[in-house]
C-alpha positions as CSV (number, residue, x, y, z in Angstrom):
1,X,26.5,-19.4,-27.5
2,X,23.9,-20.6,-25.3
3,X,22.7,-17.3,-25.1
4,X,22.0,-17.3,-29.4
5,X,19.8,-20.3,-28.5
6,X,17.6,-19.0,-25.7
7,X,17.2,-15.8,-27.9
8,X,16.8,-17.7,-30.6
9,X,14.0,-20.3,-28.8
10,X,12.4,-16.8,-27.9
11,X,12.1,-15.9,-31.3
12,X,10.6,-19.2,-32.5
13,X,7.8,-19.3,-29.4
14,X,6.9,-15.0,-30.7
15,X,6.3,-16.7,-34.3
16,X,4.5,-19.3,-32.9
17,X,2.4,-16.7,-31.1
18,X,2.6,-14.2,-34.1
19,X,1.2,-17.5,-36.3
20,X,-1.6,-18.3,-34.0
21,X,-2.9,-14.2,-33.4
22,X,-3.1,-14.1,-37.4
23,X,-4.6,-17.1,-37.9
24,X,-6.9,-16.1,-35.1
25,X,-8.0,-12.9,-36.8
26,X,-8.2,-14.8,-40.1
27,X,-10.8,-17.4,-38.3
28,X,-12.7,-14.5,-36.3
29,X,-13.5,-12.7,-39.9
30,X,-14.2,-15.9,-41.6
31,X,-16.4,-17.3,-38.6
32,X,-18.0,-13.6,-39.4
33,X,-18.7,-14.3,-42.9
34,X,-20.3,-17.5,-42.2
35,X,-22.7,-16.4,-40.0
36,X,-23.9,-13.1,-42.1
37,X,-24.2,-15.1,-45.4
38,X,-26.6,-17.5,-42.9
39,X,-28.1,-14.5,-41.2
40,X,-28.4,-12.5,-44.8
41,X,-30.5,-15.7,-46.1
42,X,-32.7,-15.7,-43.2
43,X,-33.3,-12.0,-43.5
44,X,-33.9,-12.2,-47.1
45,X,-36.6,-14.8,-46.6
46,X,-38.4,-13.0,-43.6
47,X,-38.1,-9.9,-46.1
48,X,-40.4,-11.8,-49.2
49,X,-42.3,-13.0,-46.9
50,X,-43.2,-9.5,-45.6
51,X,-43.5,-8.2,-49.0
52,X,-46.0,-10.9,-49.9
53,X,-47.8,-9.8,-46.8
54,X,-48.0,-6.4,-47.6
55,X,-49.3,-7.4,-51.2
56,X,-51.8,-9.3,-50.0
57,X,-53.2,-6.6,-47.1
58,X,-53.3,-4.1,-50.3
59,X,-55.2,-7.0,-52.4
60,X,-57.7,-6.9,-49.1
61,X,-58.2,-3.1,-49.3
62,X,-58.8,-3.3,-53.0
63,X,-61.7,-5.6,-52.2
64,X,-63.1,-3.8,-49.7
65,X,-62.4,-0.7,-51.9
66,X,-64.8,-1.8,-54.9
67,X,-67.4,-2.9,-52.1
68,X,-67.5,0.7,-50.7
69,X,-66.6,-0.8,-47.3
70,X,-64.1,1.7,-45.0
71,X,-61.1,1.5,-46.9
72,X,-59.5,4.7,-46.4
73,X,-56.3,6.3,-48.7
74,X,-54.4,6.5,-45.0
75,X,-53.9,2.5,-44.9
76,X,-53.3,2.6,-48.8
77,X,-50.6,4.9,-48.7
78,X,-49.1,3.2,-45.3
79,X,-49.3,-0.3,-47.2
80,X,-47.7,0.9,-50.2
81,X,-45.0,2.8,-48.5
82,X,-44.1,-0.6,-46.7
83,X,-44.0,-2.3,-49.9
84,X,-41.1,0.3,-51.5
85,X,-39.4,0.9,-48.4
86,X,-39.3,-3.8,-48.1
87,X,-38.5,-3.7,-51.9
88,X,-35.5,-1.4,-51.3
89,X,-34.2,-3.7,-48.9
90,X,-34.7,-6.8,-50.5
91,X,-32.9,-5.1,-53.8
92,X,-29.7,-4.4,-51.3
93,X,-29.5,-7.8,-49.7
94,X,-30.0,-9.5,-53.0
95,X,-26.7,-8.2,-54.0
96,X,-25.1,-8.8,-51.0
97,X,-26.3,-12.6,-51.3
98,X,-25.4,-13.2,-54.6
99,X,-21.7,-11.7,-53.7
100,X,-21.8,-13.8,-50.7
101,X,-22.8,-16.6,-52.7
102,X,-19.8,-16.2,-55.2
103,X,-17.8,-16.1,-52.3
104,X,-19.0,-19.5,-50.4
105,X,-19.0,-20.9,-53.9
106,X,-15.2,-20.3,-54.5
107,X,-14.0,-21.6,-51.3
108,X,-16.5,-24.4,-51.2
109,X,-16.0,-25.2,-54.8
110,X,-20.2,-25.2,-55.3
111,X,-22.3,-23.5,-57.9
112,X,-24.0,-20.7,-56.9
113,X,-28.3,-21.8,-56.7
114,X,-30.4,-20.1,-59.6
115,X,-33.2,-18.8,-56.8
116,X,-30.3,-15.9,-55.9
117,X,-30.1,-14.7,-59.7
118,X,-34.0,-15.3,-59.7
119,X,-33.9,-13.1,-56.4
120,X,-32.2,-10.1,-58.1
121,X,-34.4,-10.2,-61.2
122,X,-37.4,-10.1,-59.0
123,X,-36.3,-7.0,-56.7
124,X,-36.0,-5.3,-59.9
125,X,-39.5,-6.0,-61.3
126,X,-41.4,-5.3,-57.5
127,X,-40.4,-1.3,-58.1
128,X,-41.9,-1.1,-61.6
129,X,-44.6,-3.5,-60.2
130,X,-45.0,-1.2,-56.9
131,X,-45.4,2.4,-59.6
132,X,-48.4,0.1,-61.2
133,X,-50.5,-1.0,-58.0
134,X,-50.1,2.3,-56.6
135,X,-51.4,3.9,-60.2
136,X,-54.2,1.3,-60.5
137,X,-55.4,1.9,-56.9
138,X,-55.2,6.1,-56.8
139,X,-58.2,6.0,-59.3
140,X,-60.3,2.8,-57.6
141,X,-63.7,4.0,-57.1
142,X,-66.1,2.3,-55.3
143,X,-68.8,0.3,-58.1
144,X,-71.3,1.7,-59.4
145,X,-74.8,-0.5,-58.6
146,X,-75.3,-2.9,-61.8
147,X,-71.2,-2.9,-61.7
148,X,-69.5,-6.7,-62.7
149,X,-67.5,-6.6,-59.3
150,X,-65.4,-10.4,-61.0
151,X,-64.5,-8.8,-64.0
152,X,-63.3,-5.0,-62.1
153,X,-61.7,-7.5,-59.6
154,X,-60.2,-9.3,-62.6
155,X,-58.5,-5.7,-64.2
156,X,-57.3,-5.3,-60.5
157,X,-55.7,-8.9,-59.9
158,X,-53.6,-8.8,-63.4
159,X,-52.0,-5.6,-62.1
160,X,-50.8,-7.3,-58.5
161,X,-50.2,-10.2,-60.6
162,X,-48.1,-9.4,-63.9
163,X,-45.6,-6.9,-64.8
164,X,-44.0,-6.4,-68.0
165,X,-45.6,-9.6,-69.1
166,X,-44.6,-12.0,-66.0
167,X,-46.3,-13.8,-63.4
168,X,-44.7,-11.5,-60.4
169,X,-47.1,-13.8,-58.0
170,X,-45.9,-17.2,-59.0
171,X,-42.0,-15.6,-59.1
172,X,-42.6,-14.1,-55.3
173,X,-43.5,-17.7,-54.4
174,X,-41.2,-19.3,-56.4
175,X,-38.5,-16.9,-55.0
176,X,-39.5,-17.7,-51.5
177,X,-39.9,-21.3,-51.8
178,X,-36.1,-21.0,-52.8
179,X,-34.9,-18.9,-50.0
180,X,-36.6,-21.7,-47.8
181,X,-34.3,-24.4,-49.4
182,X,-31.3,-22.2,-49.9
183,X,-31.4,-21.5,-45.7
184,X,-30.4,-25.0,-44.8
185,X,-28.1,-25.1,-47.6
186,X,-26.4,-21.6,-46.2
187,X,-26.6,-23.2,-42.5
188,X,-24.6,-26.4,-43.8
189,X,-22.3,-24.4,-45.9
190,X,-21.6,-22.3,-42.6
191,X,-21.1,-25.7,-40.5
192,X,-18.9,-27.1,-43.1
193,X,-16.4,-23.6,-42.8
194,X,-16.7,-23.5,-38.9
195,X,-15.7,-27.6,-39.0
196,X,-12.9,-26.6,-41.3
197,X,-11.6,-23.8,-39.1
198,X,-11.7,-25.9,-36.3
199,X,-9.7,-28.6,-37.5
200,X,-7.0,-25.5,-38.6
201,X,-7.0,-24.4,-35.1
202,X,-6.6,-28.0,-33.7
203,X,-3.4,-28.7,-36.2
204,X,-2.4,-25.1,-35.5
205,X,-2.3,-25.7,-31.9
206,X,-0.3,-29.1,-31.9
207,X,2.3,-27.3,-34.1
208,X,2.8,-24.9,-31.6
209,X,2.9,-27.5,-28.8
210,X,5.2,-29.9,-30.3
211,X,7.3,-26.8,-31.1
212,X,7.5,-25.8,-28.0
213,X,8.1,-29.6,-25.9
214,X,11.0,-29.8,-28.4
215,X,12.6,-26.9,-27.9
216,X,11.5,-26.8,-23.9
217,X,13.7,-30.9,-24.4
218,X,16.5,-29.2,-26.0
219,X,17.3,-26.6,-24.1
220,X,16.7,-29.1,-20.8
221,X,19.4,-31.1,-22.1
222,X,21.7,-28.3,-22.9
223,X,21.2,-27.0,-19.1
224,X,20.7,-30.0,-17.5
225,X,24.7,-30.7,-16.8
226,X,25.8,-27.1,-16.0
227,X,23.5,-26.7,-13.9
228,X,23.8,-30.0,-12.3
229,X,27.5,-28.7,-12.2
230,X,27.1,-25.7,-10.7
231,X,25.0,-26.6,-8.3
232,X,27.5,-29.3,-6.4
233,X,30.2,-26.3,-6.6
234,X,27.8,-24.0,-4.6
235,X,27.1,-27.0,-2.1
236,X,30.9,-27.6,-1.9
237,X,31.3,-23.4,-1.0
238,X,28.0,-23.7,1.5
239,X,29.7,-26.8,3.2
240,X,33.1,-25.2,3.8
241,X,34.9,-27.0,0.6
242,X,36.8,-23.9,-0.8
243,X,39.1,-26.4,-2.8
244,X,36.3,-28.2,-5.2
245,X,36.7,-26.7,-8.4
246,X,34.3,-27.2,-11.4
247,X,35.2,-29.4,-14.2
248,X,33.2,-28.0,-17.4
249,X,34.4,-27.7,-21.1
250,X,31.1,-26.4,-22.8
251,X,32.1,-23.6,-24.9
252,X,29.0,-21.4,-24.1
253,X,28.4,-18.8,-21.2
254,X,28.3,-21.5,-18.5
255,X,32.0,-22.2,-19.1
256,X,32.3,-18.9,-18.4
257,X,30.4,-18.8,-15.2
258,X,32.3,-21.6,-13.7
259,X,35.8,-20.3,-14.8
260,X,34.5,-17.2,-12.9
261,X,33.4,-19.2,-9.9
262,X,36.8,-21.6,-9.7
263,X,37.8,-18.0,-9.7
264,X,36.1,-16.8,-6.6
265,X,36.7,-20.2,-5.0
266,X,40.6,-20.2,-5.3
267,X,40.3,-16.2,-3.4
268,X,38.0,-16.9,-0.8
269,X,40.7,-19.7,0.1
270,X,43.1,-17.4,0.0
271,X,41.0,-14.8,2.0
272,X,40.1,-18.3,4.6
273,X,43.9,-18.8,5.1
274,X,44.4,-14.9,5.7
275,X,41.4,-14.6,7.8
276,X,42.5,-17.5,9.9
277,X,45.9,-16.1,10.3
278,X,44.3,-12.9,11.5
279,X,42.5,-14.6,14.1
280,X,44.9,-15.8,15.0
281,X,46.3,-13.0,15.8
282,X,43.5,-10.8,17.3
283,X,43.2,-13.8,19.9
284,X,46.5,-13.2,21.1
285,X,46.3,-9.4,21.1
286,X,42.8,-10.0,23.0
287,X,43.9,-11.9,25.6
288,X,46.8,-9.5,26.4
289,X,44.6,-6.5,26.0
290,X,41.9,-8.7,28.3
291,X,44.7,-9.1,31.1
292,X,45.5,-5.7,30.9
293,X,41.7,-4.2,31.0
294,X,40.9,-6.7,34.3
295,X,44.1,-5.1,35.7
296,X,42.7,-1.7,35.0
297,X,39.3,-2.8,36.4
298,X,41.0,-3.7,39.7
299,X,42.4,-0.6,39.4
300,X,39.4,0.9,38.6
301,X,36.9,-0.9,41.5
302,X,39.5,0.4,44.1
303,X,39.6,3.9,43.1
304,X,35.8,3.9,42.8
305,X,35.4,2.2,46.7
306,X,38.0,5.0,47.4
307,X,35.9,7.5,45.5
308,X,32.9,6.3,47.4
309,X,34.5,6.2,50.9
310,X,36.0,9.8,50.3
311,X,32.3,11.1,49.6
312,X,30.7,9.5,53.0
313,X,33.8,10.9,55.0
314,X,33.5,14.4,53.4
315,X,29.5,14.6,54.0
316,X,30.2,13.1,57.6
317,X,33.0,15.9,58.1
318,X,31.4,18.8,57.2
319,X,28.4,18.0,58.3
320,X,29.2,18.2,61.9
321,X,30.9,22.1,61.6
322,X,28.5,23.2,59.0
323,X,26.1,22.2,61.8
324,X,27.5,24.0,64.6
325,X,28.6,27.1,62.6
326,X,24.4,27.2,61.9
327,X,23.7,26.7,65.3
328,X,26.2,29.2,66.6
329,X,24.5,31.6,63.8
330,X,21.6,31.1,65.0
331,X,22.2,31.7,68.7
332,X,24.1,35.0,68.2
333,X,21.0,35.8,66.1
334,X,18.7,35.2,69.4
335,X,21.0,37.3,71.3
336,X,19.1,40.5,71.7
337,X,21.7,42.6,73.6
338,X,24.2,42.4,70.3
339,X,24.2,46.3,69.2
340,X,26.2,46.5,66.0
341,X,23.3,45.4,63.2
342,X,25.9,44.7,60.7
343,X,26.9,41.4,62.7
344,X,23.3,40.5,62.8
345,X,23.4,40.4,58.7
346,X,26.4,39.3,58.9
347,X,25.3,35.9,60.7
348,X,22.5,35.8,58.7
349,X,25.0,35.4,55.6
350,X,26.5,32.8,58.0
351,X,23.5,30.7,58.1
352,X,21.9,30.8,54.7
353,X,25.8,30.1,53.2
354,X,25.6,27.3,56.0
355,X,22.2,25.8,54.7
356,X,23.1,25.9,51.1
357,X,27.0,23.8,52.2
358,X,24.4,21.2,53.8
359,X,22.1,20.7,50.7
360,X,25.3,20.6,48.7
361,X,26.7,17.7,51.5
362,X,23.3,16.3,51.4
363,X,23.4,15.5,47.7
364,X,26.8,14.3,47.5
365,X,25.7,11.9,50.5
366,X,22.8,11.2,48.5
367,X,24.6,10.3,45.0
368,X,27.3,8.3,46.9
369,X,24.9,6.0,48.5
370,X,22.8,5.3,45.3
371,X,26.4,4.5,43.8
372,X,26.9,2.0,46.4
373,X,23.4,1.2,45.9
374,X,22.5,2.2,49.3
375,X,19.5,4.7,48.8
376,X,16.8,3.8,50.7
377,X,13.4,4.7,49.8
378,X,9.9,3.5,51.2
379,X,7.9,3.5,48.7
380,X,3.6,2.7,48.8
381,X,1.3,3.5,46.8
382,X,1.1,7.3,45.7
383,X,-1.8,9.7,43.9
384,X,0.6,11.2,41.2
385,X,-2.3,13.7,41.0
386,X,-1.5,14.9,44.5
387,X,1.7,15.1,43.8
388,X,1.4,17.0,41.1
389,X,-0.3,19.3,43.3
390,X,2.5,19.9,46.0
391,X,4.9,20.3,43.4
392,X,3.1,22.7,41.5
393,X,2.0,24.8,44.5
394,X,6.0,25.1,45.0
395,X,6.8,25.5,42.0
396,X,4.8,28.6,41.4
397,X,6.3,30.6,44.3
398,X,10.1,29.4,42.3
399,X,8.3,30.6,38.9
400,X,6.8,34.1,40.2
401,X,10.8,34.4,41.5
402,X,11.9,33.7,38.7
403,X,9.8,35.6,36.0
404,X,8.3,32.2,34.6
405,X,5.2,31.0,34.5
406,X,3.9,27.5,35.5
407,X,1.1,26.1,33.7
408,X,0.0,22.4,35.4
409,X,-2.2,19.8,33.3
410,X,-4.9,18.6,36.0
411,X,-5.3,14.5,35.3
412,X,-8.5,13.3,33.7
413,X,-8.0,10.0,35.7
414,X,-6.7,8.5,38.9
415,X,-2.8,7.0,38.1
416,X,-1.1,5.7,41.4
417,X,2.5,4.5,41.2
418,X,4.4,2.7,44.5
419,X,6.9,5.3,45.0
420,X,8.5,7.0,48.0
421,X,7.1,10.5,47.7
422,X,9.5,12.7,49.5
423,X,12.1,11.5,47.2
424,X,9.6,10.8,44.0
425,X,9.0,15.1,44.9
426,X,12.7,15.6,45.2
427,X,13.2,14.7,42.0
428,X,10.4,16.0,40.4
429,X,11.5,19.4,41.8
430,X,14.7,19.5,40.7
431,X,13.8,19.0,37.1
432,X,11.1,21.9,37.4
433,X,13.6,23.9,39.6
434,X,15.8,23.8,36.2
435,X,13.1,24.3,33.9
436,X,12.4,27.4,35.8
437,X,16.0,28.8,36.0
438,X,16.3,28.2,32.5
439,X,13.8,30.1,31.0
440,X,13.8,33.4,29.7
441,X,11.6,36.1,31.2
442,X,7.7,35.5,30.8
443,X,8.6,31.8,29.7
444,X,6.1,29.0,30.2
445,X,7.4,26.2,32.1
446,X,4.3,23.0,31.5
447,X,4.2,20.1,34.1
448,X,1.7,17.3,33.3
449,X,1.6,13.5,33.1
450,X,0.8,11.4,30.3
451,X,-0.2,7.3,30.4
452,X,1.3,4.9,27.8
453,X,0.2,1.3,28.7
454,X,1.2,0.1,31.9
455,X,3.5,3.5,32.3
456,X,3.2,6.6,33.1
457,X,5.5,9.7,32.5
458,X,5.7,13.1,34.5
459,X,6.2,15.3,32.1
460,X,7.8,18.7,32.5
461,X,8.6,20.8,29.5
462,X,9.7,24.4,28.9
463,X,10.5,26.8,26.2
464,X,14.0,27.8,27.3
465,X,17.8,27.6,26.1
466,X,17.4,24.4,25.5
467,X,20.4,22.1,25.2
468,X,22.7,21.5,22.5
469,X,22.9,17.9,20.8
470,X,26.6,16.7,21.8
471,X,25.8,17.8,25.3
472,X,22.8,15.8,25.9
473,X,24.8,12.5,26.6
474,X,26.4,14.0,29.6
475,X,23.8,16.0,31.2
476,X,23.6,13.7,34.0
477,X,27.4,13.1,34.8
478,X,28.2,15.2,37.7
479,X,29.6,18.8,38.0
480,X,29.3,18.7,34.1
481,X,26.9,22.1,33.2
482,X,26.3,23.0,29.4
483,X,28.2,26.1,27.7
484,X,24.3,27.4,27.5
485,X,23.6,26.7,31.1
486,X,27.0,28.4,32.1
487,X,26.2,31.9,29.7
488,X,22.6,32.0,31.5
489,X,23.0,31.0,34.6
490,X,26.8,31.5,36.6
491,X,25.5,29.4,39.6
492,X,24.6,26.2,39.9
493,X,26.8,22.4,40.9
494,X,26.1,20.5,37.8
495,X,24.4,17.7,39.9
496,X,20.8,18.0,40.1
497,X,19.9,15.8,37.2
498,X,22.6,13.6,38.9
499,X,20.5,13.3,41.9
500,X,16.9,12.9,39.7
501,X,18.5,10.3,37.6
502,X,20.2,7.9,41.0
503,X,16.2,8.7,42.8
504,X,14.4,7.7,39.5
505,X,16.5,4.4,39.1
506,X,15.9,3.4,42.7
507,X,12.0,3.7,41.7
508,X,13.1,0.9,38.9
509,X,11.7,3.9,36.5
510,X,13.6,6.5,34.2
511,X,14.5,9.7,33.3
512,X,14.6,10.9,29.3
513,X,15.3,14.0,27.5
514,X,14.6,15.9,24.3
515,X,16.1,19.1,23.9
516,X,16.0,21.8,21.0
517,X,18.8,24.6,21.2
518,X,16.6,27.9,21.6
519,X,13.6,25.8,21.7
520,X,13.5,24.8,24.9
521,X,13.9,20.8,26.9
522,X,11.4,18.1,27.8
523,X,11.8,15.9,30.7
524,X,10.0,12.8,31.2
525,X,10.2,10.7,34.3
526,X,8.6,7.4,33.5
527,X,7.2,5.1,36.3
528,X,5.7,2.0,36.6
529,X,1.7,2.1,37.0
530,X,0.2,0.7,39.9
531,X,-3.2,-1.5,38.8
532,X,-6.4,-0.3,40.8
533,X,-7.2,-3.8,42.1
534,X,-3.6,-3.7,43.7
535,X,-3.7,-0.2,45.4
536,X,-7.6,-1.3,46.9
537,X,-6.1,-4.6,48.1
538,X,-3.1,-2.3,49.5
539,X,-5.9,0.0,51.2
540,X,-7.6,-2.8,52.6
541,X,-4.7,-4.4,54.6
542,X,-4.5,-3.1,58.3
């Protein structure tokens, strides 16, 4: 219903518009027919005037003909060729005046002036007069001597003058005195048509205006309530009030729309009361399942300061052998009365299996004091370019091992970070050590540094194995190696990254990685960067 009126108001404000574009295009082309019936008046008026002109030059070089002064046939010619060429035009705006005229006279209900039938009949008589000046003055000769110049001049004024037995002269003035009055009388013709359209546009306009203030009122009315309605029904919903329901009877669409929205009230009521009971049960479950997870946490805190203890007494406990099997090794080894040379290799196994149980014991001591956050570093302010250095200078001799090769990215500028080197190099060196062992043969293996704001990140990057997607979360859980890492490489504890991760986070820095199966890995150790005004202040304490 309410949606007939709207389309219905829509189709009275395109009328409207539809109305006003044609009337419009009506008033443009009348506006247009004003002004060329004005403009056609002035032009035929400029045009007599030329052709009187004209005339008058050719009565001047019929003078000075007859006088034998330099008249030439050149100026003749160009004088008369004015005169037809002005004649044809006034013959073609004389009709179009008088058929302008007829049509200002019919909608102005005024008699068209005699001077425009007057005009007609006179563009008829200039061609016929136009064939007889040009005859009459082809065969001027100058006079003779003894020659009556008044009466030749007389012979040669009655052919400018008459034609077919009228005065052309006095109807070429009288014409042109008639053109002057009939432009004012075109101009205020033209001024009464523009007033007229005007006023149509005014009363055209207010139509349309009042039109639309009424309908604009009606429809107001007709939405004013609903709305009103509606609105207090989505306040009562925004403030919580599920049970206001809206009261309207008014047999159009918004009857509809609030039947729909008592709809949607009533369920999310419904859905409140279910909701609320479901809370009510998820709190209960909660705080059971909350008991039970701090239980498990207790559980958990124990087993971990058990965990914890267990690593420090296993580094402690076979530290202490794994040293004296070494330095047992290493005393047989001095021995130089020992014969048999297979006991000689044979200790030499001894110590190098020896040294490898001690880095092992070494980095399980190491991981369970950053776990009990009891990694100690020094740190001061470092040249990451000299770093860089050291570590690459090792890491060739592990590439050239290894088949790889190490390309190193010299810094464009000095970066210093407050690390402690030997374990800021620890951890740089593992995560080249396994970009190395991962490669394939002839693989590049790229350490550099890049500078990001007040950061800066060691970057090493190789074109290895690479490491698959599900496996990168758990790259640095302990004794957890890849299926990749396990088909290239048998060897290996699964804790290096382990190691770089707990000596990164003591740095209050991190560790990040991007890897591509069979495209290789990038690891990124970002630090913090030390400002230059605080490493020369550093440099300048004692």
């Amino acid at each position: 219903m309410f949606r007939l009126r709207l389309s219905f108001a829509f189709a009275v404000l395109v009328a409207l518009v539809c109305c006003q574009a044609a009337f419009v295009y009506w008033g443009s082309n009348r506006v247009n027919e004003y002004a060329a019936h004005s403009r056609l008046t002035s032009d035929i008026l400029s045009e007599l005037l030329e052709i009187s002109a004209n005339k008058q030059r050719l009565r001047v070089w019929a003078s000075q003909r007859l006088m034998n002064a330099e008249a030439t046939s050149a100026v003749r010619d160009q004088l008369l060729e004015r005169m037809r060429t002005g004649a044809g035009r006034l013959d073609a705006m004389s009709r179009l005046h008088l058929d302008s005229w007829r049509k200002v006279s019919s909608r102005e209900d005024i008699a068209v002036p005699q001077e425009v039938f007057q005009l007609v009949e006179i563009s008829k008589l200039l061609d016929g007069n136009i064939l007889e000046v040009q005859a009459q003055l082809q065969d001027l000769q100058p006079l003779s001597p003894g020659a009556e110049f008044p009466n030749v001049w007389r012979q040669v004024a009655q052919v400018f003058d008459m034609t077919q037995g009228r005065d052309l002269r006095e109807l070429l003035n009288g014409a042109i005195e008639g053109q002057r009055k009939a432009v004012p009388i075109a101009r205020a013709a033209t001024e009464r048509g523009l007033d007229r359209l005007r006023q149509q546009a005014i009363a055209m306009a207010i139509i349309a205006l009042v039109a639309a203030v009424l309908w604009a009122l009606h429809l107001r009315g007709r939405l004013k309530r609903p709305l009103e309605l509606l609105l207090q029904g989505t306040r009562a919903l925004q403030s919580g009030s599920l049970e206001h329901r809206i009261d309207l009877a008014s047999g159009d669409e918004f009857e509809v729309v609030a039947r729909h929205f008592n709809q949607m009230a009533a369920e999310l009521q419904q859905h409140r009361q279910q909701a609320d009971e479901a809370r009510r049960r998820l709190e209960d479950a909660v705080r059971d399942r909350t008991q039970e997870l701090q239980s498990a946490h207790d559980t958990l805190q124990l087993l971990d300061h058990r965990r914890r203890q267990l690593f420090v007494d296993l580094s402690h406990e076979l530290r202490t052998p794994a040293t004296a099997i070494r330095g047992e090794a290493e005393i047989t080894l001095r021995g130089g009365d020992k014969p048999a040379e297979e006991y000689r290799h044979a200790l030499k196994r001894i110590v190098g299996t020896v040294q490898q149980l001690t880095k092992v014991i070494g980095d399980l001591l190491l991981i369970a004091r950053a776990e009990a956050d009891q990694l100690v570093i020094q740190p001061s302010p470092l040249d990451l370019s000299m770093l860089l250095s050291e570590v690459a200078e090792q890491g060739e001799a592990l590439a050239a091992l290894h088949g790889a090769v190490l390309t190193c990215e010299p810094m464009a500028e000095l970066v210093m970070v407050r690390a402690d080197g030997d374990r800021l190099r620890q951890a740089v060196m593992i995560v080249l050590d396994n970009a190395i062992r991962y490669s394939r043969p002839n693989g590049k293996v790229h350490l550099g540094c890049s500078i990001a704001g007040d950061e800066v990140s060691i970057v090493v990057r190789d074109h290895g194995i690479g490491i698959d997607e599900d496996e990168l979360p758990r790259v640095f859980e302990r004794f957890v190696r890849g299926h990749r890492a396990r088909a290239h490489r048998a060897d290996g504890s699964g804790i290096g990254l382990s190691i770089a991760q707990a000596i990164v986070k003591a740095h209050r820095g991190r560790i990040e990685i991007q890897s591509w199966p069979e495209e290789g890995t990038e690891v990124r150790i970002v630090l913090a960067r030390l400002p230059i005004h605080e490493f020369e202040a550093s440099a300048l304490q004692p």
